[in-house]
Steps between C-alpha positions, in 0.01 A plus 500: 500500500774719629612467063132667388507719768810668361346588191154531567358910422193399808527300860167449707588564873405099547841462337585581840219445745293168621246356276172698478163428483458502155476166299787608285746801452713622249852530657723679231474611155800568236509604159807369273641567144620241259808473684344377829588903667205690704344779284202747451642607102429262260547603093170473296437139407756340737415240719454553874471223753293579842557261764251486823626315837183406705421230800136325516414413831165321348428203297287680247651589172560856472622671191735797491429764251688847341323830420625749300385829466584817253574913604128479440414273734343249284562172542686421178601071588419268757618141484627202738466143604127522428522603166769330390328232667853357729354253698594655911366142642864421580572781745362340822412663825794687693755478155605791347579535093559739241327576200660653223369673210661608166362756323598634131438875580327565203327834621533867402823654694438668791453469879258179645407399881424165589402308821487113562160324615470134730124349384321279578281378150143517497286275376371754273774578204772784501368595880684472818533609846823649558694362815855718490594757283810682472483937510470648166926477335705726275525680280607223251594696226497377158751639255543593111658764292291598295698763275757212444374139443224363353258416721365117491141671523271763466232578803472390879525122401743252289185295485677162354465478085646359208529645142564402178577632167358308138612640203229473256586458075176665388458587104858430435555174251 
């Protein structure tokens, strides 16, 4: 632990206190570049990998989710083990784990906040009840210069695509 406490940006203060009363807490957050260092600047379209360090102190599956949030304050992304549907039966009562999430940072450059989220599923889809959540983080600024490189997209999102190009022989014998 002592390892991802070194490079983690956020530490709950059950890092360092007795187990609460909660059925699960998130214990330390870190953000890393491609080369495994802690960051908040990422370049537009690199890859960014979010790991979470929580403890369960119940049986029940819980899933651990990330928010992300624009200047605006609009929610912009949310994803996790629930939506990538990672099966959390594995982490049993009074274990701790991390999760860790890549993300291609296909968004506009600028400045985002984000927060992590312990929850319980509901029976009902894309619902839960929140158990732990970690304070609002950043800014995790997302970088590009614009007046020098060709950026990989135009607009808030690099939505994924393909293209192609057919060269059509119309009229010509």
């Amino acid at each position: 632990m002592d390892s991802f406490e070194s490079k983690a940006i956020w530490i709950s203060d059950i890092a360092t206190g007795e187990k609460q009363s909660k059925e699960a807490r998130i214990i330390a957050i870190a953000v890393l570049d491609t080369n495994g260092s802690q960051t908040m600047n990422v370049l537009m379209g690199e890859k960014l990998t979010l790991k979470v360090l929580y403890q369960k102190y119940s049986d029940r599956p819980l899933h651990i989710h990330a928010v992300f949030k624009n200047r605006l304050n609009q929610i912009i992304f949310s994803s996790g083990t629930y939506t990538l549907n990672i099966d959390v039966s594995s982490v049993k009562k009074d274990e701790s784990a991390v999760f860790e999430l890549v993300l291609d940072c296909m968004v506009e450059a600028g400045e985002y906040m984000f927060m992590v989220k312990i929850a319980e599923a509901s029976p009902l889809p894309n619902r839960g009840i929140v158990i732990d959540s970690s304070p609002w983080l950043g800014p995790l600024t997302v970088q590009w210069d614009y007046e020098h490189h060709r950026a990989p997209f135009f607009g808030m999102f690099g939505i994924p695509c393909k293209g192609r190009l057919e060269l059509l022989h119309m009229g010509k014998e």
